[in-house]
N, C-alpha and C positions, 0 to 999 in steps of 0.2 A: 572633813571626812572624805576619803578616796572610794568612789565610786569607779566600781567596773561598766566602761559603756561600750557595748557593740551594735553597730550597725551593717544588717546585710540587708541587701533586694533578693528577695524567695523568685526566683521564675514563675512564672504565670504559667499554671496549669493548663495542659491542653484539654480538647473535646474531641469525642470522636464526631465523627458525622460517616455518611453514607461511603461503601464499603471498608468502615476503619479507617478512614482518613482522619488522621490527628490534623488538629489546627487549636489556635488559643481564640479568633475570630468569629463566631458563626456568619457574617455575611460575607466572608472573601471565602470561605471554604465550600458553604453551599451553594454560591455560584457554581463551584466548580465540580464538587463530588455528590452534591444532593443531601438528605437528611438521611439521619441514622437509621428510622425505619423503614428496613427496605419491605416488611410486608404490609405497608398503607395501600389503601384499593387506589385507584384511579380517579375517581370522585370523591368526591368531598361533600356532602350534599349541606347546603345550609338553607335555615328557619329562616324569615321575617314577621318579626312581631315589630303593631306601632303605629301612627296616625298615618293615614292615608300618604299624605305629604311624604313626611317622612321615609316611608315602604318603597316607595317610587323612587327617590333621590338613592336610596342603597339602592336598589334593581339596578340604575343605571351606572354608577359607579363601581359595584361591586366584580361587574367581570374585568376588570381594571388588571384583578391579581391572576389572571391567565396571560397578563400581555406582557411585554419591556418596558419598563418605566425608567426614564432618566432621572437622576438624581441631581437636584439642584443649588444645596447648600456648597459653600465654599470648602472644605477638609472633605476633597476626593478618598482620601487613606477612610476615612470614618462612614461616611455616608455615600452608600457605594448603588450603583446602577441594580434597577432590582427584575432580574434575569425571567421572571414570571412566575408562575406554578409548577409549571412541570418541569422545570429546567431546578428549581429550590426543593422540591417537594416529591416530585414524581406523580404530580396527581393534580388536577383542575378543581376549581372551587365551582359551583353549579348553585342555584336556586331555583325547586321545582314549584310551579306555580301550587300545586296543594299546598306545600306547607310555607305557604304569604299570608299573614294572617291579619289584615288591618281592622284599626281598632273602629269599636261604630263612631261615627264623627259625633254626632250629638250629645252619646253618653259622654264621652271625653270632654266636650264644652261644658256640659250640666260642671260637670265634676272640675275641672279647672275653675271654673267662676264662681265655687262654691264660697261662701264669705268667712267661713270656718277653716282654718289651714289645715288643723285635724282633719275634718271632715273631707276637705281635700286631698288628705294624705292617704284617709281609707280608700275614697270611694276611689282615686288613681290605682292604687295598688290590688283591689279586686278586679278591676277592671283590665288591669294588664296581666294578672295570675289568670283569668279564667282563659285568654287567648294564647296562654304561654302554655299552661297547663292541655290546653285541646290538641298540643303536636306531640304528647307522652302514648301514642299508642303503639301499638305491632309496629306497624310502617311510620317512621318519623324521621328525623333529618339528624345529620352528626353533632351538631351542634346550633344553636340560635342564636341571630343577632335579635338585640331587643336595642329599637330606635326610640330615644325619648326626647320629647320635647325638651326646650331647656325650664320651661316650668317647672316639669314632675323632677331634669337632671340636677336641679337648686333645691329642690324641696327640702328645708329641714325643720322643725319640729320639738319644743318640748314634751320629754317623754312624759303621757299621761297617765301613765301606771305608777308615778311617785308620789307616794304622800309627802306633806309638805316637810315631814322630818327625814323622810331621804333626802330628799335634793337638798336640802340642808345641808346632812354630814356629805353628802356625793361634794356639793360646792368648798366646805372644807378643804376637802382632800385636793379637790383640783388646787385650790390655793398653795397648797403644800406643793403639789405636784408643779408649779409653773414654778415659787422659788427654787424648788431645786434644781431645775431645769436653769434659770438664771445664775444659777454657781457655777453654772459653766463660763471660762473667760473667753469676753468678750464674744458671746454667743450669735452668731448669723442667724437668718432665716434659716438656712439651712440646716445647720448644727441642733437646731432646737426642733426641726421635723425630724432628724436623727434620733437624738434623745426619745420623743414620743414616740418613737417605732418598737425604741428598746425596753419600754415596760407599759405596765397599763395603763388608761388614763380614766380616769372621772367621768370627763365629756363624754365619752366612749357611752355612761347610759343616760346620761344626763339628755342628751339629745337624740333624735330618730333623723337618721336620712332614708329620704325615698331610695336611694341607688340600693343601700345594704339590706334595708327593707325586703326588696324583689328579691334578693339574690337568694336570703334566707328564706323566704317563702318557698320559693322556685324547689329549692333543695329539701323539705321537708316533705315532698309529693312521692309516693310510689312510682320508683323508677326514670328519674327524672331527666333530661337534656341539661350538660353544662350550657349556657348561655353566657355570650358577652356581649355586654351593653354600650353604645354606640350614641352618640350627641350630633348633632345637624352639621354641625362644627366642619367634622370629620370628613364628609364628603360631599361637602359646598365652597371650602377655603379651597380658594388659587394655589393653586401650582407654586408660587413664587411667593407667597404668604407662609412662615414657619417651617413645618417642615415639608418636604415636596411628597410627592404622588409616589416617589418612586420607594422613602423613608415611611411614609402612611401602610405602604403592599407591603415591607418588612414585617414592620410589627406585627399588622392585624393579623395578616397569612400565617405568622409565625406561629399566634396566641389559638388563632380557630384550629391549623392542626393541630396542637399538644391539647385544645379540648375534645376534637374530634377523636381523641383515642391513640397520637401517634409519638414519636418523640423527634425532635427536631435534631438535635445532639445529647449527647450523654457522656457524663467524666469518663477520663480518660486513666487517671490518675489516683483514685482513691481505691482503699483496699479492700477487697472483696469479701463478702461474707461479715460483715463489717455495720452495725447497725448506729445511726446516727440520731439520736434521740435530742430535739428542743421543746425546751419546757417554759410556760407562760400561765399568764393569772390576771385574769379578768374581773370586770364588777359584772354581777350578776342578781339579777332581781326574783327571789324567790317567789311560788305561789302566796307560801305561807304572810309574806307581807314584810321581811326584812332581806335587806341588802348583804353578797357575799362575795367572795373571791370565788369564780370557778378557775381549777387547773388547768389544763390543756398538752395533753406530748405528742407532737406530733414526729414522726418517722420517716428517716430518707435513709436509702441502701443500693449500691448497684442492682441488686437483686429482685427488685420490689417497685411498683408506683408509689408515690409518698402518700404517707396516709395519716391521719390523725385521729387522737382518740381523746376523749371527756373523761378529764379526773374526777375528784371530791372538790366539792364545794365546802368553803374555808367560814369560818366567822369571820366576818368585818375586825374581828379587833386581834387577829391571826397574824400581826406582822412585829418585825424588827428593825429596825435602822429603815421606818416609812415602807418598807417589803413586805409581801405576805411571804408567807414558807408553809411546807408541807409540813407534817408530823411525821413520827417514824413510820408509824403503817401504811399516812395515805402515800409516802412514799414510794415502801413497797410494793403497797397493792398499783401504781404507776405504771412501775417498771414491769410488774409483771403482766400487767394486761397488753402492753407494747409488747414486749417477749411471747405470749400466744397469739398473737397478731400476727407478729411476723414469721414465726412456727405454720401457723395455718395457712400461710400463703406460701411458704417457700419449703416448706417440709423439713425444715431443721431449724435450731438454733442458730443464732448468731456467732462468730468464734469470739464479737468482743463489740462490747459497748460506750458509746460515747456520749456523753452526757452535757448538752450545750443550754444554759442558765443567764439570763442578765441583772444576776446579783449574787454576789459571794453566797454559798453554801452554807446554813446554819445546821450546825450539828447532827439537828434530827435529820437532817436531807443526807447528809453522809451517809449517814449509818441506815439510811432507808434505803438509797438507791444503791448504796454500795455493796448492803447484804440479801438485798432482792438480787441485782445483776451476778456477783459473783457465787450463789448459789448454781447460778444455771449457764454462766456464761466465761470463761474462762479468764479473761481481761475486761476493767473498767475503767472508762478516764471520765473526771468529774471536772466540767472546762467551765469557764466564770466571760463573759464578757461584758461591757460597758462605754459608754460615755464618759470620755474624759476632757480636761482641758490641759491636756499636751500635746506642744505642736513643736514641730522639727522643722526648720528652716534650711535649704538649700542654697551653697554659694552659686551667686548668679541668676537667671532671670528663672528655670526651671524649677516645676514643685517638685515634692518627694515623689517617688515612683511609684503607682500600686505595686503592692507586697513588698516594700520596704519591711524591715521585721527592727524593731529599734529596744534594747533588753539593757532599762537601766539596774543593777545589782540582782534581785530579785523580780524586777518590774517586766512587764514585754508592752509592748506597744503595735500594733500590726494599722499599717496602711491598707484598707481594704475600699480605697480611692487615693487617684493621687495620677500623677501623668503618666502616660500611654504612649510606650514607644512606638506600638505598631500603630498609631493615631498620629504618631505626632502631635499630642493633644492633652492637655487636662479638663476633662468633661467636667469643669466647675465652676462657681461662679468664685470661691474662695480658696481661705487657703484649706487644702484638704486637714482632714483631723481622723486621729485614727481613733480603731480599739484597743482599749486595753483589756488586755486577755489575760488570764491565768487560771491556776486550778487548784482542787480539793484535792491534794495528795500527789505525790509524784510525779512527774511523765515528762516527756521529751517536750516542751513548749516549740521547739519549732516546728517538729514532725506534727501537733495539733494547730499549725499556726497556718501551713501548707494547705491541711484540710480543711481549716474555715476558708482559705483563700477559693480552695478548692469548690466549695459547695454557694462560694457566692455565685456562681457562673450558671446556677440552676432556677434562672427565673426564665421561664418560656413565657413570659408575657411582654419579653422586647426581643428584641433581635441580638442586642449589642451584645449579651455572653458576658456582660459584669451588673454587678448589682454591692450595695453596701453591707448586705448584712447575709450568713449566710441563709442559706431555705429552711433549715432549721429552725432558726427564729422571724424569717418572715413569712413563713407557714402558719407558723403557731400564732403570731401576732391575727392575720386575717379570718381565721379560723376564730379566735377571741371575739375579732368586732363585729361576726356577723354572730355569736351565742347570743347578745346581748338582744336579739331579736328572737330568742327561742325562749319557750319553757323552759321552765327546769327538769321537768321528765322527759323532755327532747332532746337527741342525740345528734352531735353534730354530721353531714356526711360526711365517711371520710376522706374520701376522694380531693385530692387537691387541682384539679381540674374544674370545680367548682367556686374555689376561692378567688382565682387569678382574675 
């Protein structure tokens, strides 16, 4: 059988940053032009929450991100000297002594030494919602660092809200869920954290981490402070130990503006008016006492902050080929709660909707999303992504390139890792492995190939401007692991400045 194979390399999508200065980098271009928000105030004002110890160690470290930091790993092209605050940002990072909130030392011992890890898991986590929760007033700070011991940062936990015949079928399913994950060939560590990224997991209620724990609390509050959580780690480790002082002021600085309210860069390249919808399916533990898939779509647009919104929750026994799937209505009823969403914020329609999934489309999904969007919207693309085990090998010592695009007869393959010209670099430990992409019905597979390239570059939680998967689906993914901490009558926020 003759097989048609092309292979191209997609150019790497640029960003803008500060006054429209395109670049594909965020850290060589905001050296130089600043970040995209040029209306960020001047401060920055940041919370401390967290054992005494801890509070102090951030105080003194933290003005770090107003200064010059030398960058000390070896790939100068990658890890680039980190120019300050106001030279990145247009604004200094500040913590005002109000809002330092240390936690009372005592209760915090009571409660670490407690002999029950439950009991431990509560009483930590009330104990740090009540100090997190006291900087939600009129006057409060842009955002909060919450400093956790590495006790409460390890805490994990079997979930106690499962009767013995959940965890049961939940353990099942994981079972299911790791073979399939082993049919991948010859799977890495890597590739098999991959896979888990790309659909639900079991584990996911089967166990409670303290970190997801907070996060979901924090967020269920009237009017809440995004918060990022912070490990002793982080501003105790030598200079010369991992990554340096100068790669630590990237990231953090990066992550507290885009929670403080601002954006650090923004595509350059995708098209406008243009509504990007990922969609995901979670285990979810109802009141009524049985175990469910909740859905999840959440929303990325030039136009818009990304946002996410809570579907219907599915029967357990709602799947095909190990998937759960929507029905026809809960479909619709999806798309169109995203579609007034994004109405209400931007004061029109969409001119056209994309539809990003990590399992082929079962019939009803078709004809749910396709006859909700194209009622109201005048184009629909219905895209499929995955975990595959094909891999494309390079003559010579170099791996495939990110956005390599590889379309064997009907197949597509997209590199969304892989070496880095402006790196000089393969940020891997293996060989890269792509996705495989395609769609529910027609459409240009390169022009949707561009755009997932496109939308991986929208993670403000690092510096670097790439990521594996787009924000579409690792919105919706994050958004999923912290439900498994909510009610069922509780709505996720939707704010993605929350999740990160």
């Amino acid at each position: 059988m003759n097989l048609d194979i092309k292979i191209e390399c997609l150019r790497e999508p640029n960003l803008l940053f500060g006054g429209d200065e395109p670049g594909v980098e965020p850290r060589r271009v905001m050296a130089k032009a600043g970040a995209a928000d040029s209306a960020a105030p001047k401060e920055i004002c940041i919370g401390l929450v967290g054992p005494s110890a801890e509070v102090q160690l951030a105080r003194r470290w933290l003005p770090r991100l107003n200064n010059v930091a030398i960058a000390r790993e070896k790939n100068a092209r990658r890890y680039r000297d980190w120019p300050g605050a106001q030279k990145a940002f247009g604004a200094s990072f500040t913590v005002e002594e109000r809002f330092v909130r240390p936690l009372d030392q005592e209760r915090l011992m009571l409660a670490l030494n407690r002999s029950s890890d439950s009991d431990k898991f509560d009483e930590l986590l009330d104990l740090f919602d009540a100090k997190i929760q006291g900087l939600f007033g009129d006057v409060r700070p842009d955002c909060i660092i919450v400093c956790l011991p590495d006790e409460a940062a390890d805490l994990r936990i079997s979930n106690p809200r499962l009767s013995v015949g959940e965890r049961e079928a939940l353990e099942r399913l994981q079972r299911e869920e790791e073979q399939d994950q082993l049919s991948l060939f010859q799977p890495t560590p890597e590739e098999l954290k991959a896979a888990e990224e790309l659909r639900t997991q079991a584990e996911d209620l089967l166990f409670r981490t303290f970190y997801r724990a907070l996060k979901a609390r924090i967020m269920t509050h009237q009017n809440p402070v995004p918060v990022q959580v912070m490990r002793r780690d982080t501003f105790v480790r030598p200079d010369g130990e991992g990554q340096s002082h100068a790669t630590r002021a990237w990231n953090l600085a990066t992550s507290l503006y885009y929670k403080a309210g601002h954006e650090p860069w923004r595509p350059a390249e995708l098209p406008n008016n243009t509504c990007f919808i990922g969609i995901s399916f979670h285990h979810l533990k109802r009141r009524e006492g049985d175990v469910v898939y909740a859905s999840v779509a959440q929303a990325f647009s030039n136009e818009i902050e990304p946002f996410a919104l809570k579907g219907s929750t599915l029967p357990h026994d709602q799947r095909r080929d190990r998937q759960p799937y929507l029905d026809e209505t809960q479909s619709k009823n999806l798309i169109n709660d995203v579609l007034d969403k994004y109405e209400s914020l931007t004061g029109v329609l969409p001119s056209r909707v994309v539809v990003h999934k990590t399992s082929i489309y079962q019939p009803e999904e078709e004809v749910g999303f396709r006859g909700a969007a194209e009622a109201r919207v005048p184009v629909c693309d219905l895209v499929w992504m995955r975990s595959t085990s094909f891999r494309l090998i390079r003559k010579g010592t170099q791996e495939p390139w990110r956005g390599t695009l590889c379309t064997i007869g009907d197949e597509s393959y997209l590199f969304t890792s892989g070496y880095l010209p402006w790196w000089d670099e393969y940020p891997g430990p293996h060989i890269p492995a792509p996705l495989e992409i395609g769609s529910c019905g027609q459409t240009d597979m390169r022009q949707r190939a561009r755009e997932i390239l496109a939308l991986t570059k929208m993670n403000w939680n690092s510096s670097e401007g790439i990521g594996r998967h787009p924000i579409t689906i690792s919105f919706a993914r994050k958004v999923g692991l912290l439900m498994t901490e909510l009610s069922d009558n509780q709505k996720p926020n939707p704010s993605y400045r929350f999740y990160m």
